[in-house]
C-alpha positions in Angstrom: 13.2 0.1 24.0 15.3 0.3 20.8 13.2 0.2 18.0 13.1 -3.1 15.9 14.6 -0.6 12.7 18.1 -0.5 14.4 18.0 -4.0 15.4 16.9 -5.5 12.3 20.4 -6.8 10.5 19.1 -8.3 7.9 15.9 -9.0 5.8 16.9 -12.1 3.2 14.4 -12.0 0.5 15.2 -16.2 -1.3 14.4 -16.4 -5.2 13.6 -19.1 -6.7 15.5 -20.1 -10.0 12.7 -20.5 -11.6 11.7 -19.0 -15.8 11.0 -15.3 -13.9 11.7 -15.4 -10.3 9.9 -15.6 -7.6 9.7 -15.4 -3.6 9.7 -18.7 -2.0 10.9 -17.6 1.8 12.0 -14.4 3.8 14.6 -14.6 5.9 15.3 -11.9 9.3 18.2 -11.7 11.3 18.4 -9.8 14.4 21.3 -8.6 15.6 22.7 -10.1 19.2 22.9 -7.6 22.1 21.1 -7.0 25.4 18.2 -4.6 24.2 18.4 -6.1 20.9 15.2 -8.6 19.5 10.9 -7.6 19.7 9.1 -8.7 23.0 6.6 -11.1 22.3 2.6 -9.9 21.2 4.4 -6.5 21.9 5.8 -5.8 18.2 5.0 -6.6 14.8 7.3 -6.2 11.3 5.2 -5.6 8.0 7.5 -6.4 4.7 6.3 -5.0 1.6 8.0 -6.2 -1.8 8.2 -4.8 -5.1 9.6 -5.7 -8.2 9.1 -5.9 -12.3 5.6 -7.1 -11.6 3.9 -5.1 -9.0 4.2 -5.3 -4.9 3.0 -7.4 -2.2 2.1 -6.8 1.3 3.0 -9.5 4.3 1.0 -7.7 7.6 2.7 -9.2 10.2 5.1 -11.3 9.3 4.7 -14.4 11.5 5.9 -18.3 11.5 3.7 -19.8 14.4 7.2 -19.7 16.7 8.9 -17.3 18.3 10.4 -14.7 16.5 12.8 -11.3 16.3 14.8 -12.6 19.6 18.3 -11.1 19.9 21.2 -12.9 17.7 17.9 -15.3 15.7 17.5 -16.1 12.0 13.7 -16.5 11.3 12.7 -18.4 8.5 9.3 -17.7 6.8 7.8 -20.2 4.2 4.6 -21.1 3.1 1.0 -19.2 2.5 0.4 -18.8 6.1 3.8 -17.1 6.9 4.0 -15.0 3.5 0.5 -14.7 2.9 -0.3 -12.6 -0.5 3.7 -12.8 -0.9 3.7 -16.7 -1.5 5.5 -17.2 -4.5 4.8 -13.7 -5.5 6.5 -13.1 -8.7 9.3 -10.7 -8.6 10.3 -10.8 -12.5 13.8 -10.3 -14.0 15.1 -6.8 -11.9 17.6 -5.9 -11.4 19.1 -5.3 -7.9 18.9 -1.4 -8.3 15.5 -1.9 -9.6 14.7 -4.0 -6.5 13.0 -2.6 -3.9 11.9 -4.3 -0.1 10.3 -2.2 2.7 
């Protein structure tokens, strides 16, 4: 089984336009092919976030639905979903100061 690094596309950090900003939803998109996606129960992706302010920690990322299925956008809002990463507050960075893991 590939491993969920090389089928991973795309991790969408959204910022809100807020004074300093802010995280307000993570976005993952996997890419579509036949051993592509994460078996259900069977995987789990961490995200760790760092910016002007610090770093937070989501331990497995999760909405309640299923997620990391070959070719799907997940969208994850909300204290449950981003847990300590809930409008976590990123400050002004910029993108070469950015850093997601």
């Amino acid at each position: 089984m590939k491993s969920l690094t090389a089928t991973l596309l795309l991790v969408t950090i959204c910022l809100c336009t807020c004074s300093s900003e802010e995280i307000t939803a993570i976005i993952t998109k996997v890419k579509s092919c036949f051993n592509c996606g994460m078996v259900e129960n069977a995987g789990q992706l961490d995200i760790k976030v760092c910016g002007a302010t610090g770093c937070c920690f989501v331990p497995h990322l999760d909405n309640g639905e299923s997620n990391f299925n070959s070719g799907s956008t997940d969208r994850f809002e909300g204290q449950a979903s981003l847990q300590q990463c809930d409008h976590f507050e990123v400050g002004h960075t910029k993108k070469s100061n950015y850093q997601e893991t």
